[in-house]
N, C-alpha and C positions, 0 to 999 in steps of 0.2 A: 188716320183722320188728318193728323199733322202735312200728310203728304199731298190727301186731297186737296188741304185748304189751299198749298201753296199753289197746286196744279191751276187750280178754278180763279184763282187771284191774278194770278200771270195772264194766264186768256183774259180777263177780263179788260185788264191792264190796258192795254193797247187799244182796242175801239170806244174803252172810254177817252184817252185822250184823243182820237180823231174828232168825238162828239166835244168834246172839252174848245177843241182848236176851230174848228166850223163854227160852234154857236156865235162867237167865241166867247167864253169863259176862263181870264187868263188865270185867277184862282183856282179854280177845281183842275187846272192842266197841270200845275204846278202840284199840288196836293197829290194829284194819280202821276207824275212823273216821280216824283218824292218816295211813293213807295215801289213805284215797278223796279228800281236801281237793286235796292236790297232784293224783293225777289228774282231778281236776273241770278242773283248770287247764293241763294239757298235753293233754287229750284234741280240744281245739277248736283246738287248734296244731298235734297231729300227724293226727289225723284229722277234722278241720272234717266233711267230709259224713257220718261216723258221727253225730254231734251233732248236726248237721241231723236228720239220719234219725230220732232219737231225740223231737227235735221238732215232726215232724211226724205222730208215734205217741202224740202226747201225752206224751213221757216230757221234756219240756224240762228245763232243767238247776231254773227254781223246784221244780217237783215233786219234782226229785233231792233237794234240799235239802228239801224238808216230809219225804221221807219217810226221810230222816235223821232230822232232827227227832222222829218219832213212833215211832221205831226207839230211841231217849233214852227217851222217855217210856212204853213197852213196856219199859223194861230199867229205870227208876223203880220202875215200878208193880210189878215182879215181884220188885224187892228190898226195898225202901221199903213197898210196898203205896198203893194208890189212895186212900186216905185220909189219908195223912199231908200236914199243910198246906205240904212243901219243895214238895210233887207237884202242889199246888193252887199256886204259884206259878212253880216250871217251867212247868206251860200259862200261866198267864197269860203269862211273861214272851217265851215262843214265841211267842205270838199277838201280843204287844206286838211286839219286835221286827221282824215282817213288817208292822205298821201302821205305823213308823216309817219304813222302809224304804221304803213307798209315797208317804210321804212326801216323803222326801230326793228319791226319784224324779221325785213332780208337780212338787217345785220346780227341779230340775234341766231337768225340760220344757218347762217354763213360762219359763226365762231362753233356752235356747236357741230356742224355739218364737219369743220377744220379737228376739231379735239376727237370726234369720231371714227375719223380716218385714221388717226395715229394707228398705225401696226400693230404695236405693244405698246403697254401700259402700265406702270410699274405701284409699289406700295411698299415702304419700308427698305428701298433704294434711292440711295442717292443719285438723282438724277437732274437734279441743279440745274448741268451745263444746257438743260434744251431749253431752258426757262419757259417751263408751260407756265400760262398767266392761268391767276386763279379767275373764278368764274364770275360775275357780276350779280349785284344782289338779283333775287327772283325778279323782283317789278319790272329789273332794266333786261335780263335775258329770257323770259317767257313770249314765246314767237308765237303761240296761241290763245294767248289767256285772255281775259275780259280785260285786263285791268287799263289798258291803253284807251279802249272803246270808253272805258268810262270817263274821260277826258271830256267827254258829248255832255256830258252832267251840267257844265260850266256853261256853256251856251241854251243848252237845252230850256234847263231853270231858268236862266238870265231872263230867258225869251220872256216869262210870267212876270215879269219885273217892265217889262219895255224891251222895243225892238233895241236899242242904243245895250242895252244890259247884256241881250244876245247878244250882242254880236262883238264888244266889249268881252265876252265869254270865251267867246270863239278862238279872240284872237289871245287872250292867256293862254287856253287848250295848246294851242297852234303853237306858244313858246316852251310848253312844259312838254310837247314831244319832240323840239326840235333837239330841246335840250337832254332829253335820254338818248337821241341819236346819236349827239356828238358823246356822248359819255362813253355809249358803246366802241366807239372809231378806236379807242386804244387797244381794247383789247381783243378784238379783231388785228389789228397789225401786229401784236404780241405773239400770236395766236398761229400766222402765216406761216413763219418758218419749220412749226410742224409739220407740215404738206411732204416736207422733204423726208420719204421715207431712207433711203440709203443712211442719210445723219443719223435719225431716230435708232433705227437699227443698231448702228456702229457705238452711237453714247450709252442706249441700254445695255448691250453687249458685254461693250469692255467691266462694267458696274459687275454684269455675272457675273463675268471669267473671272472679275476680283474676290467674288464671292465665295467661287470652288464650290457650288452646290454638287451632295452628294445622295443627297434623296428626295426626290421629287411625288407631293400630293399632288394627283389627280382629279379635278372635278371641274364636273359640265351640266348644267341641270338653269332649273328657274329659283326665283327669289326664294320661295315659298320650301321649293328643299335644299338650299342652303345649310340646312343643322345639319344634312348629311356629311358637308369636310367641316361641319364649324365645332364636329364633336372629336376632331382627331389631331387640333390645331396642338392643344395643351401638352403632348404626348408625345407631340414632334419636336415641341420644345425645349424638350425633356431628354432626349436621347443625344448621344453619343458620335451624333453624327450631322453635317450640316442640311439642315431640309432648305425647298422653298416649294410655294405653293405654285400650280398652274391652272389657271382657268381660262376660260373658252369665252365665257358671256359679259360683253361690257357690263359695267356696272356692280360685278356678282362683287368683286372684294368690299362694298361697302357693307354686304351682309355680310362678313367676316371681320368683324371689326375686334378690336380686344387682343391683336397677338401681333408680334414683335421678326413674326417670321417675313423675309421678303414676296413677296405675290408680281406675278409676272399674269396677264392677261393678251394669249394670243389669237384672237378670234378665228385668223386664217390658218387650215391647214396647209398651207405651203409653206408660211413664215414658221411654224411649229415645228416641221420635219427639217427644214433648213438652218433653225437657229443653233450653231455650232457652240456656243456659251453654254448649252445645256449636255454638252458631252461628257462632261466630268461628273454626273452621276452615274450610278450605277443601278438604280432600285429606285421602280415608278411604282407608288399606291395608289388603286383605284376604289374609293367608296361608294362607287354605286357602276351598274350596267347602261352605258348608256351609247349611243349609236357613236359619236365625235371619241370615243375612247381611242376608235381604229387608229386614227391618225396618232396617236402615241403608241400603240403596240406595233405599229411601223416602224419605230426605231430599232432594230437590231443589237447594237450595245446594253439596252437598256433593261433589265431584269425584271418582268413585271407583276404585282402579288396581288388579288385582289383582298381587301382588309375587311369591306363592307360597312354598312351603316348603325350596323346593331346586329347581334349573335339572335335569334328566333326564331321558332318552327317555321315562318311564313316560307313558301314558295323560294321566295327571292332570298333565303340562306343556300338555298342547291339549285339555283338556274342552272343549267345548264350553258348556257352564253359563260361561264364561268370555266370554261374548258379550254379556253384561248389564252387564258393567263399562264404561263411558266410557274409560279404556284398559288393558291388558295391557302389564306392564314387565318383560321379560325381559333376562340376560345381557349375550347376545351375538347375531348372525348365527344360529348355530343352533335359539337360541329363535324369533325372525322366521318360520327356515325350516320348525319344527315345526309352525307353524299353517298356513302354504301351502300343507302338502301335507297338513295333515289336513282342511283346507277344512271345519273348524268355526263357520264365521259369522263368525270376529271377521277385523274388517277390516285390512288389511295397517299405513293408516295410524295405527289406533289401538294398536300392540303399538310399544315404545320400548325400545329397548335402552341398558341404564342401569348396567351393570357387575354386579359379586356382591361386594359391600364387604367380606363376612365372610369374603373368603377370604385379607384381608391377613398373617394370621398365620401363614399354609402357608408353613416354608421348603420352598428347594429340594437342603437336602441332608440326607443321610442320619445315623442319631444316631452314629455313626462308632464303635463297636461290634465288637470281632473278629470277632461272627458277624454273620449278617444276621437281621434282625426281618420277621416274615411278617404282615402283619393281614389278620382274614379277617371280613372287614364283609356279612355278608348284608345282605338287605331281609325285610321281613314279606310274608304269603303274599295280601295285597289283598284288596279287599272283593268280589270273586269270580275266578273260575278267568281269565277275561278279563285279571284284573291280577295273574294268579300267574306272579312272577318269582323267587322266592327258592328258592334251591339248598340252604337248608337242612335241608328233608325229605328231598330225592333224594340230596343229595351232603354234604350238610355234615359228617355225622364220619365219612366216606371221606377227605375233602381234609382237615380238622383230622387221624385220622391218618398221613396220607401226609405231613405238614407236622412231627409228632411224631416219625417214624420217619426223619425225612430223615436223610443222611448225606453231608455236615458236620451237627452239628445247626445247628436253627436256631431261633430265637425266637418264639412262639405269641403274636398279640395277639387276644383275639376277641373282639367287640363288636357283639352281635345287636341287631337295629332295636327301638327299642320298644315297639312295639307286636307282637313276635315275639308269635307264639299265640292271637292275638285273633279270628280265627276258625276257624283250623284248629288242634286241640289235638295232631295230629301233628307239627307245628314247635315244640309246649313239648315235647315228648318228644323230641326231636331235639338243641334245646338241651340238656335234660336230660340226654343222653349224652355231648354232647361236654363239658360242665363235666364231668361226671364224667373222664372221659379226658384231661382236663389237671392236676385233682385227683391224678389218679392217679399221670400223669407227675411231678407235681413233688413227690410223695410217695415216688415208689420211686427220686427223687434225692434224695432228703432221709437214705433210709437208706440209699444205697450211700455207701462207703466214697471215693470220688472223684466228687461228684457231680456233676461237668461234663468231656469229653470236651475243647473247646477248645484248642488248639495252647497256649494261655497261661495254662491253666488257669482261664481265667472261667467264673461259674458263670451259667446261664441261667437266667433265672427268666420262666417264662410268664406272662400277664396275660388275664385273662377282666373284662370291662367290662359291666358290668349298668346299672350309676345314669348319674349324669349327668357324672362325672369317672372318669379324665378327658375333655375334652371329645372327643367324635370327631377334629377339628385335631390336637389333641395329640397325638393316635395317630396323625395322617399323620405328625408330625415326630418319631416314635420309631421308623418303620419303615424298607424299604430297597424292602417290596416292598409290594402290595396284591392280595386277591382277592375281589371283590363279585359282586351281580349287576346287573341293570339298576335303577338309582337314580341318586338326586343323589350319592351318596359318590363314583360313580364321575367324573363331572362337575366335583365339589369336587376329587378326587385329579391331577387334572391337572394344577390349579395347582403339584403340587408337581414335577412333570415327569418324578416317579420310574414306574417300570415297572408298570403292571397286567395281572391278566389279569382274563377276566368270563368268567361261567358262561353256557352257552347252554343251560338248563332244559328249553325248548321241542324241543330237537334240529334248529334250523334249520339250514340251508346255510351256511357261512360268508358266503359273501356275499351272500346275502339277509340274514343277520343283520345284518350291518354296515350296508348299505342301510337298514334298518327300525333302526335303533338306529347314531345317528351318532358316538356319543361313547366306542365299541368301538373304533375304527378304527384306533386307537393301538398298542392292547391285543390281549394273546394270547388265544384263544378256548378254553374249556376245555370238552369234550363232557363227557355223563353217566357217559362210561367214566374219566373223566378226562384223557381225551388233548389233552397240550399243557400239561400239568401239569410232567410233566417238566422237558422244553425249558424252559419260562418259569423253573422254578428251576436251574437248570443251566446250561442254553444262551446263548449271546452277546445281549446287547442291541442289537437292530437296529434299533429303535422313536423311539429318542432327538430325532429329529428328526420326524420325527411326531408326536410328543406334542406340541413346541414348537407345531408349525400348527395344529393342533387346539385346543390352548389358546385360541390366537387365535380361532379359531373360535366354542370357547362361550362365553368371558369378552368380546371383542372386544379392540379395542388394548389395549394396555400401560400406557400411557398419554395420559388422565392415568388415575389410582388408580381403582377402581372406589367409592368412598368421595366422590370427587370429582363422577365424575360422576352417582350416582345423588342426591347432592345438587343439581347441576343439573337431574336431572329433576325435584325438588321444587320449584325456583324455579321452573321452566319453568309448571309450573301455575300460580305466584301471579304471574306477568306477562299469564299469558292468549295465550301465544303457543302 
């Protein structure tokens, strides 16, 4: 409703003040110029594809504002009259202010267009000697935004005041863009001597070669799978050998924020294959499969493992695309076994089992809490029906409320994968309902009168997990129980020894499920009707000992740490054994 009002309000906007400026009526012009300003500005917040829409009908938001603009100079003209010299500077000072504007724009394109081209890009290097200038606040470098256009505000209104007020307006307008242009002038000529890529090149360079990196992450992807190197940062920090990271996508190291390792971003594969600073590694990890990897399994020196993003029945533990790597470093035992029986190419002797170091933080006891805490960790719906695991669409706010409605209550933690929605927009609607239904819940405890049931009067507060904190870990050692589907969560949750169950989406056989998915076997199997839901929250814990094996299973021994020995795998390459 929120979205309609704004939709209907914006259209409205505009041919009221044409009738405002013709009658003329400099008050009601004023009053409908007064609110269309703010709806120019929530309308691409709450309804982005109307504005789209609008844009692509040629009604873009510049033309909103010209025809603001001439809606002023219509309601001038018709009190003032077309002759008076305020009205012969009103236009000028309109038409000035949109030249300035284009202005502040080219130079805003022209520093970002400049910081773009840079080659490489560094994080956690000192790289001083190029002096990249820092960036200029949002208002002065946004080469698209409204906010210039709203400069029109100052003449526009004036006009409702008197022709003299416009136009008085105009010419403020007219100084406060002249003066963000000149502001931008330095740091555009800051900005210039990056162009020079040979420099660039030669200053990052020598910074490596100082460096002596000797093991190099791998990753290329979008914002959104970012967690995939931002879970192996800690671990490389940790080992015995100097890492740096390498990425492909501008921008991607600011989702890697938090770590202390250098980050190199080379967008071009020629500068990648060419840059000889990177030769003094020996051992390239790659966390995921993805098409730009070629360009570094081109280098010949360079030893390359794939590590992956998480140990888990899914598909993408045995791609096959994983046969081009020199070796495959998995878990435990059941990583080994996932490629023997998916008889992908990769050879028995080149898969190593090397531990999961990040899983040192899982305790194994519960947050000790009167009630019990429930997390309900789906997976995203995969890049086709082949890799659709996730119970989100079928069942997810079925189980979120049968989870709400439990009786004892119990504690909601929900923490959808991030990439939830990414190709099927029935999993964001699904999310969308169940945020809503814990919304709700901890709203209509908010206004009851007792708002926790609790033998001891605690009050339950549910937790919906969208960002990056807290970390998923965190939410194993705040919970008692776990319900996912087939993923690494469920493979991570082990370590914690506490009780899961997992979603069978597919409607397979119990034990054909178990069979085709080894790291269920622990865990209670939940059908689409929900059956087994119950029992697992209710029922005795039978499992307890099974989980321990299992553990063993995907992690392998105990000891030593898995921190330890995935460090040994890394020596293990620079002996050549």
């Amino acid at each position: 409703m929120r979205k309609l009002s704004v939709i209907v309000a914006l259209l409205c906007c505009y041919p009221a003040l044409l009738v405002a400026a013709l009658w003329p009526a400099p008050v009601a012009f004023g009053l409908v110029a007064v609110v269309s300003y703010p709806l120019e500005y929530l309308a691409p917040r709450r309804a982005r594809w109307f504005t789209c829409a609008l844009a692509r009908v040629h009604l873009g938001v510049t033309l909103r504002f010209v025809a603001r603009e001439v809606a002023a100079l219509l309601l001038v003209a018709r009190t003032a009259g077309p002759d008076s010299p305020w009205f012969v500077a009103l236009a000028a000072g309109l038409f000035g202010v949109h030249g300035m504007r284009a202005v502040q724009a080219g130079l805003a394109l022209r520093l970002r267009h400049t910081l773009s081209r840079m080659p490489i890009t560094t994080r956690n290097l000192d790289v001083s000697e190029l002096r990249i200038p820092k960036m200029p606040p949002a208002f002065l470098g946004g080469q698209q935004s409204a906010r210039f256009l709203c400069l029109d505000a100052l003449p526009v209104l004036g006009s409702a005041f008197g022709v003299a007020a416009g136009a008085l307006g105009a010419g403020l307008a007219l100084l406060i863009g002249a003066a963000a242009s000149v502001a931008l002038v330095p740091y555009v000529r800051r900005a210039a001597p990056l162009t020079d890529k040979d420099r660039v090149m030669d200053v990052i360079g020598r910074q490596v070669s100082a460096y002596r990196p000797e093991v190099i992450l791998y990753f290329s992807g979008t914002p959104s799978s970012a967690y995939q190197a931002r879970m192996w940062l800690p671990t490389l920090e940790r080992i015995g050998r100097r890492a740096v990271v390498v990425l492909r996508e501008r921008g991607m190291a600011a989702h890697l924020e938090g770590t202390r390792l250098p980050m190199l971003c080379i967008p071009s594969s020629g500068d990648l294959m060419s840059f000889q600073p990177l030769s003094s590694a020996k051992l390239c990890l790659y966390v995921a499969n993805t098409g730009k990897n070629v360009h570094m399994l081109r280098i010949p020196t360079l030893r390359s493992a794939f590590v992956n993003h998480g140990d888990s029945d899914k598909e993408a533990s045995f791609n096959p695309f994983s046969r081009v790597y020199d070796e495959v470093w998995v878990a435990g035992p059941a990583g080994r076994d996932r490629y023997r029986r998916a008889k992908v190419g990769v050879r028995d002797e080149n898969v190593h089992e090397v531990g999961r170091p990040q899983l040192e933080g899982i305790s194994t006891y519960g947050p000790g809490l009167p009630y019990r805490t429930v997390l309900y960790a789906p997976t995203w719906e995969g890049w086709n029906d082949d890799l659709f695991h996730t119970s989100l669409i079928t069942m997810g706010p079925r189980i979120v409320r049968a989870l709400l409605d439990h009786d004892p209550p119990l504690r909601v933690i929900y923490k959808p994968h991030p990439l939830t929605g990414d190709r099927d927009k029935a999993a964001t609607r699904a999310h969308k309902k169940i945020v809503a239904m814990i919304e709700a819940a901890e709203l209509a405890k908010s206004k009851a009168r007792h708002p926790s049931s609790t033998t001891d009067g605690s009050q339950i507060r549910h937790l919906i997990v969208t960002g990056r904190e807290p970390h998923l870990y965190e939410c194993f050692n705040q919970c008692d129980l776990l319900i996912s589907d087939i993923s690494s969560v469920v493979a991570d949750f082990l370590a914690s020894e506490k009780p899961y169950a997992v979603t069978n989406v597919a409607g397979l056989p119990e034990r054909a499920f178990h069979e085709r998915y080894p790291s269920t076997e622990a865990g209670v199997l939940l059908g689409k009707d929900l059956a087994g839901l119950a029992d697992f929250l209710d029922g005795e814990d039978t499992l307890a000992l099974a989980r321990v094996k299992l553990r063993s299973y995907l992690f392998g021994p105990e000891y030593p740490d898995g921190l330890t020995r995935f460090d040994a795998a890394v020596e293990r390459v620079f002996s050549g054994s």
